[in-house]
C-alpha positions as CSV (number, residue, x, y, z in Angstrom):
1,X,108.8,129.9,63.9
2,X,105.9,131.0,66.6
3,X,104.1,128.2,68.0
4,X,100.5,127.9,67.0
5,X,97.5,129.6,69.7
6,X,96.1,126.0,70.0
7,X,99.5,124.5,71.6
8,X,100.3,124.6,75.1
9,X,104.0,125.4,76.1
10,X,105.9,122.5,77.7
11,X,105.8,122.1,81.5
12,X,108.8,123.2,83.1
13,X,110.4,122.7,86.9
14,X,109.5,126.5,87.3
15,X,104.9,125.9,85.8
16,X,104.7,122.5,86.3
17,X,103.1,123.2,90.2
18,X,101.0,125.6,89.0
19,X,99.7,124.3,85.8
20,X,98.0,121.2,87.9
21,X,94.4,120.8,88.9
22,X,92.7,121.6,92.3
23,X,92.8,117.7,92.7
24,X,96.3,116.9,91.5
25,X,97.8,119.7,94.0
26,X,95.3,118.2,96.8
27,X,96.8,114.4,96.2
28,X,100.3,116.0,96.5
29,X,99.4,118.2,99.5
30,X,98.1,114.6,101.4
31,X,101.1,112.7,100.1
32,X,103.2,115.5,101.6
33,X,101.4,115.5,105.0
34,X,101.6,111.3,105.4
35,X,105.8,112.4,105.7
36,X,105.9,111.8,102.0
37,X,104.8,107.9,101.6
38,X,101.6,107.0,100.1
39,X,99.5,105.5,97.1
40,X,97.7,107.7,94.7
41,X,95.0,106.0,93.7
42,X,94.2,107.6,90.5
43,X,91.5,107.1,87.6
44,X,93.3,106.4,84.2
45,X,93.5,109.6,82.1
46,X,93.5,111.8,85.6
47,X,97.4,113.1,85.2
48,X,98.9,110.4,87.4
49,X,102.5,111.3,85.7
50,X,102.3,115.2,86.1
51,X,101.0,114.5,89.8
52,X,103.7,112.7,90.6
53,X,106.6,114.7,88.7
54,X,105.2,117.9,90.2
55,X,105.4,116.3,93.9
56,X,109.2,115.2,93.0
57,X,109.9,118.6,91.7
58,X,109.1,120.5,94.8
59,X,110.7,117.5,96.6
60,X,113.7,118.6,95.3
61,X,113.0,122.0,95.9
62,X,114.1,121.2,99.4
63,X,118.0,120.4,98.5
64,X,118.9,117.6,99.7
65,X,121.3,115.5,98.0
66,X,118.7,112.6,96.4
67,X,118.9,109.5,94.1
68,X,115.2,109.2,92.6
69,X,114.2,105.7,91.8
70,X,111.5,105.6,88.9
71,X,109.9,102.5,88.4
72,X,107.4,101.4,85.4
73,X,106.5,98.4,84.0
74,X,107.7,98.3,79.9
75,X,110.4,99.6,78.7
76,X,107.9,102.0,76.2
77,X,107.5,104.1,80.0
78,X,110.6,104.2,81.0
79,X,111.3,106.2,77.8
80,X,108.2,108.3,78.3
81,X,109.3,109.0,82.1
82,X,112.5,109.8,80.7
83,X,111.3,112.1,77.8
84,X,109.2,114.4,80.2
85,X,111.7,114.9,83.0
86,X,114.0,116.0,80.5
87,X,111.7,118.4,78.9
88,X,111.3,119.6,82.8
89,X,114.9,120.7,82.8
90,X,116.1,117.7,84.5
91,X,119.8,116.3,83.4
92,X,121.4,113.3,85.0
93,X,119.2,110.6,83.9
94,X,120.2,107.2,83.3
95,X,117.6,104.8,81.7
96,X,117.9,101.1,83.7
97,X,116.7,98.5,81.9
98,X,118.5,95.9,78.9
99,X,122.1,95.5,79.5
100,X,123.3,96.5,83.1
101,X,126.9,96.7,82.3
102,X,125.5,99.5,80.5
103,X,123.7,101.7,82.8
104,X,125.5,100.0,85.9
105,X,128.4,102.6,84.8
106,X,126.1,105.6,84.0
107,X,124.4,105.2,87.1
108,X,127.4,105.1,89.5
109,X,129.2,108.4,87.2
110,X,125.5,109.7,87.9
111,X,125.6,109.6,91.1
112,X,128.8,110.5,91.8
113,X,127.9,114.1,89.8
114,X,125.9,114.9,92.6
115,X,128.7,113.9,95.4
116,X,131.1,116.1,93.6
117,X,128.3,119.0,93.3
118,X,128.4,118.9,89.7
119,X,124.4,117.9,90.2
120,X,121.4,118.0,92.5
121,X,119.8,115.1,91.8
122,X,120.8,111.7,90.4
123,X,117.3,110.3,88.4
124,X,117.0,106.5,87.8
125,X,114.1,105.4,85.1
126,X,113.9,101.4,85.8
127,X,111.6,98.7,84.4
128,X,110.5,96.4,87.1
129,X,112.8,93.6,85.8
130,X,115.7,96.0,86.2
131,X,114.7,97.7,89.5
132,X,114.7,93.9,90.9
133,X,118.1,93.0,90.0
134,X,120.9,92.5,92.5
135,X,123.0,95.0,90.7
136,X,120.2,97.4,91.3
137,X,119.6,97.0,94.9
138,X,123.7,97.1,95.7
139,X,124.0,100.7,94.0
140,X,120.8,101.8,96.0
141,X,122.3,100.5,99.3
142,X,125.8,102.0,99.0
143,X,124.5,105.2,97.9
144,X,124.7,108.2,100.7
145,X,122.3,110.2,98.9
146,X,118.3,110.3,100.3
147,X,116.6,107.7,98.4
148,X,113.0,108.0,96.8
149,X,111.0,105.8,95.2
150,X,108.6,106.1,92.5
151,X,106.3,103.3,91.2
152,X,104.2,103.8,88.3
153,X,101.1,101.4,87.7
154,X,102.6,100.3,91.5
155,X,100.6,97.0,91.9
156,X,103.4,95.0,89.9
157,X,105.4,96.0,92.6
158,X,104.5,93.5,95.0
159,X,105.1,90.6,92.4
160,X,107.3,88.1,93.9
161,X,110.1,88.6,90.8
162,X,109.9,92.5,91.7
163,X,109.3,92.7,95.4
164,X,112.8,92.2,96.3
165,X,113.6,95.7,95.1
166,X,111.3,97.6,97.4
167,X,114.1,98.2,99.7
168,X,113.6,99.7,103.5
169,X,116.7,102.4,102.3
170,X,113.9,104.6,100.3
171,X,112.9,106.5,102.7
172,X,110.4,108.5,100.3
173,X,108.3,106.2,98.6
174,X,105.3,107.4,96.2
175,X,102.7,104.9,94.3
176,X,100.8,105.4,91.3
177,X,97.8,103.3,90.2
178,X,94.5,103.4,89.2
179,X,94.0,100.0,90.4
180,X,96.1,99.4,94.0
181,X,95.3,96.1,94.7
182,X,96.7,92.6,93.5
183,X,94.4,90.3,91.9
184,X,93.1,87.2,94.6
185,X,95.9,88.4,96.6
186,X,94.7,89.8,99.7
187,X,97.5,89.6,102.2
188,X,100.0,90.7,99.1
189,X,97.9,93.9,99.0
190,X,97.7,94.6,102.4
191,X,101.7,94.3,102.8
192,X,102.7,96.0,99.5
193,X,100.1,99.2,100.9
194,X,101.9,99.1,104.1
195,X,105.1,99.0,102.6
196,X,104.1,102.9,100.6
197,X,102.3,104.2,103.6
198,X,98.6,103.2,102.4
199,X,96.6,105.2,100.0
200,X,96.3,109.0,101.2
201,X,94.3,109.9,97.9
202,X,91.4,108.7,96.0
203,X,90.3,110.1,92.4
204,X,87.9,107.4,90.6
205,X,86.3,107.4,87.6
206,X,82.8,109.0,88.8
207,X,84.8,111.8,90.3
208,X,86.3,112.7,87.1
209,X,83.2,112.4,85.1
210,X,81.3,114.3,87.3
211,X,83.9,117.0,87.4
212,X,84.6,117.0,83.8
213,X,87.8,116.0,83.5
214,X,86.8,112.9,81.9
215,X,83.7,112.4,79.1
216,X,81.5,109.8,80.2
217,X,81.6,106.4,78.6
218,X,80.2,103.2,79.0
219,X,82.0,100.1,79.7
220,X,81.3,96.7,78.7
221,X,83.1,93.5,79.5
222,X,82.8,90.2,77.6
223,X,84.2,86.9,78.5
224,X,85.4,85.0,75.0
225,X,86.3,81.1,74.8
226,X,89.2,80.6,72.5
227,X,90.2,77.4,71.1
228,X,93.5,75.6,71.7
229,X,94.8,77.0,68.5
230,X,93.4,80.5,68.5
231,X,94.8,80.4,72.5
232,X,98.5,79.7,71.1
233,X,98.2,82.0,68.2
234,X,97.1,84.8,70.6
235,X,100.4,84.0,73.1
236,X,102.7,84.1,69.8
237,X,101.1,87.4,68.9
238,X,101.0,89.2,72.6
239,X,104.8,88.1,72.3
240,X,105.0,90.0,69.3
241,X,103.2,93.0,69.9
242,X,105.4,93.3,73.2
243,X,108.9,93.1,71.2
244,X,107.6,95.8,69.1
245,X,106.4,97.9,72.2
246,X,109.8,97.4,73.6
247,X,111.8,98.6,70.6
């Protein structure tokens, strides 16, 4: 088989750098020079992910023995996260999230891989429920290895079910949102920049249009009353939609 003209080849540890955009290298280049802590505060549709994988990758780069805390809100990212690290080259992967007996054991064989040099790296994928959980936090803590954090879509981070696993032990801590902020919470913002070094890079929407990178659209926001019964209908169906999602 020969893969067609029109097709890209994947992005490996080895292009992934060099395949970025002027922007996405400067956003790694600032997160670098802040001692590597900091928010990327990224438009939607701007490469966020392959920002952030590339910085990890040459992270890495550097040897040191590291346990790499990924964090995303639904379990439909984790799997994505998970799907493109692989495709990177990357190995010992454990997916935390459902059952922890589960990836309680994979994650401590994981980890000891890299102890016993049979691995580099040790690569957690977490949902925020997961991330948060006592189990969670005690393999994070007894761990020797450097520990980094990643938090996709970073402004559930701060939620006061989640903030409890934004441990002071990750020394390395990246966030990824195109919104930073927490809705009418000011003080929650201020400590949950604080806590990933503030945000070192800025990309908005404009930017991207005017570069390019993004087509320019037109955005429209409409506020809609819904009845008691359309209301409840409209809970049972989110409810739905997210089990699906989640499968």
């Amino acid at each position: 088989h020969t893969r067609r003209h029109s097709e890209k080849p994947p992005f490996t540890k080895e292009t992934i750098y060099g395949r970025l955009y002027p922007f996405q290298r400067d956003a790694i280049a600032k997160w670098e020079a802040n001692s590597r802590r900091g928010i990327l505060n990224m438009a939607t549709g701007t490469g966020k992910t392959k920002t952030a994988e590339a910085a990890m990758v040459r992270l890495l780069e550097g040897g040191k023995k590291s346990l790499v805390v990924i964090v995303a809100p639904k379990q439909l990212l984790v799997s994505q996260w998970s799907k493109d690290l692989r495709e990177l080259g990357f190995e010992n992967i454990t997916e935390v999230m459902k059952n922890s007996r589960e990836w309680t054991n994979e994650l401590r064989t994981n980890i000891n891989r890299v102890h016993l040099s049979r691995a580099k790296e040790v690569i957690a994928v977490a949902t925020y429920d997961s991330f948060a959980t006592d189990a969670m936090s005690e393999i994070v803590r007894e761990s020797e290895l450097e520990k980094v954090l990643i938090a996709d879509e970073m402004h559930h981070s701060w939620a006061p079910e989640f903030k409890k696993g934004l441990l002071s032990e990750y020394t390395i801590r990246l966030g990824l949102s195109a919104t930073p902020e927490r809705y009418m919470d000011d003080e929650g913002t201020k400590e949950m920049q604080a806590y990933f070094g503030g945000v070192v890079f800025e990309y908005g929407i404009r930017e991207a249009i005017d570069a390019g990178f993004l087509v320019p659209y037109e955005y429209f926001a409409e506020v809609v009353a819904l009845t008691p019964p359309e209301l409840e209908e409209y809970g049972e169906l989110s409810v739905t939609i997210a089990k699906r999602i989640a499968i």
